[in-house]
C-alpha positions as CSV (number, residue, x, y, z in Angstrom):
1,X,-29.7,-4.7,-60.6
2,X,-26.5,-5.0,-62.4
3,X,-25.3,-1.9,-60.9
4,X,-26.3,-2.5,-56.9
5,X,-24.0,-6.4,-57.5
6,X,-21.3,-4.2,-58.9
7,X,-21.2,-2.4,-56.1
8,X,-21.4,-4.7,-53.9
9,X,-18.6,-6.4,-54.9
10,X,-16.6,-3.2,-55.2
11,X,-17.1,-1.7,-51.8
12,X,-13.6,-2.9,-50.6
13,X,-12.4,-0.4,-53.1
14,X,-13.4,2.7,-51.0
15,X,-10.5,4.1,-48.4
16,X,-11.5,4.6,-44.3
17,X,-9.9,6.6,-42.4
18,X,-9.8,4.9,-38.7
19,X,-8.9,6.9,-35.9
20,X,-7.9,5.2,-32.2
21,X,-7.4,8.2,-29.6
22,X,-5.5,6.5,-26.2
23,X,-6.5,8.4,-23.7
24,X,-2.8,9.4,-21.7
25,X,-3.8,9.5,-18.3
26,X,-1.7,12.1,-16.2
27,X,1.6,11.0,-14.9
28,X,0.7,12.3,-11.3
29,X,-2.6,10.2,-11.6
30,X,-0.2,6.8,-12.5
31,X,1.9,8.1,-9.6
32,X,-0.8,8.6,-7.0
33,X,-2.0,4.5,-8.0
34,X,2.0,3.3,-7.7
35,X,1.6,5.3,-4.4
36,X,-1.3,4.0,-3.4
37,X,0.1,0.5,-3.7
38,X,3.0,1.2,-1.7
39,X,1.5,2.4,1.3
40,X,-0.5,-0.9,1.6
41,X,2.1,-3.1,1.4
42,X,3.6,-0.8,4.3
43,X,0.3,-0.7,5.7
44,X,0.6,-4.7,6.2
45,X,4.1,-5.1,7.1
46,X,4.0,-2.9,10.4
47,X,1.3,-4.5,12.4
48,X,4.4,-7.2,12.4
49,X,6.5,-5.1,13.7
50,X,4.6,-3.1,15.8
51,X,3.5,-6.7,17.7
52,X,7.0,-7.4,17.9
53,X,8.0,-4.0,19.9
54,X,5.4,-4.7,22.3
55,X,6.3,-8.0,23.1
56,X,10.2,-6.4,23.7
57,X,8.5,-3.8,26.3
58,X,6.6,-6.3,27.9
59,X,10.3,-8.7,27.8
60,X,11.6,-5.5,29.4
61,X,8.8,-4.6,31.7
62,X,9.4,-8.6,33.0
63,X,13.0,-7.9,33.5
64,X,12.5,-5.1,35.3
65,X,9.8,-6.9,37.9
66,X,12.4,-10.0,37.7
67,X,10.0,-12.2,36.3
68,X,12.6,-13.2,33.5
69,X,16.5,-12.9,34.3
70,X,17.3,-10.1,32.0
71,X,16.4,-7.8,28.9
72,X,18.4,-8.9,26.0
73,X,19.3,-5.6,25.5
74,X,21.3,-4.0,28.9
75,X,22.2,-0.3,28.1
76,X,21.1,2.1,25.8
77,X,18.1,4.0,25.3
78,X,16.7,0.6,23.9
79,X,16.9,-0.9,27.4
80,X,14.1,1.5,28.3
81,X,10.6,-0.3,28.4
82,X,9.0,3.0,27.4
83,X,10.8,3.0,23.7
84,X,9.9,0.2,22.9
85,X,5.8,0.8,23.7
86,X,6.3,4.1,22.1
87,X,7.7,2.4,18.9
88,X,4.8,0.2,19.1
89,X,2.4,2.4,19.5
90,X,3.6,4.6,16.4
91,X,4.3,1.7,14.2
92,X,0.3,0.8,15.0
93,X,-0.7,4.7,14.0
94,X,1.6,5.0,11.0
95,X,0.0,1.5,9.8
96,X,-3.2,2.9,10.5
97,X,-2.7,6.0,8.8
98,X,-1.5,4.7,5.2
99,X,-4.2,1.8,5.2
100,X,-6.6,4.8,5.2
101,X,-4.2,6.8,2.3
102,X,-3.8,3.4,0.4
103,X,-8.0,2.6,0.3
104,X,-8.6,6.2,0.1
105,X,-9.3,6.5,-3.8
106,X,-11.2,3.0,-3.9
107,X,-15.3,3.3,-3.3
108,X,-15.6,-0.1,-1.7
109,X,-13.3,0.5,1.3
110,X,-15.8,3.1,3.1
């Protein structure tokens, strides 16, 4: 008996190794995530723009069937109606496109 209390009380006596592997996930990996982020903050912030390009074409389209006095912008290849629906319809496909790349890795977005 005397011997299972001694050891007992001694047990803080005996050395343990601890060992605490962090896992390094691959720097692509971290990269692909930061990515990932990025293109959804893009992903909102041209719908925004996109709107505004079309509201400029339809400006210009109303200038051009003198329903408004004039286009804001007179000369140029920005005075064209058709650049600006272009750059409104591209603005809408490249927000489309990295919404799909930014949700692409996460299960829930399908």
């Amino acid at each position: 008996m005397f011997n299972l209390s001694q050891k007992l009380l001694n047990w803080y006596h005996i050395s343990m190794v601890v060992r605490i592997r962090f896992a390094k996930g691959s720097k692509l990996g971290r990269k692909r995530q930061k990515n990932r982020r990025l293109a959804l903050v893009l992903a909102v912030l041209l719908p925004p723009s996109s709107l505004a390009a079309a509201i400029l074409a339809l400006w210009c389209i109303a200038a051009d069937l003198n329903w408004t006095n004039s286009f804001a912008i007179s000369s140029g290849i920005f005075s064209h109606w058709h650049v600006w629906m272009g750059a409104a319809v591209a603005l809408q496909l490249c927000a489309r496109a990295l919404n799909r790349y930014g949700k692409s890795g996460d299960p829930a977005a399908f």
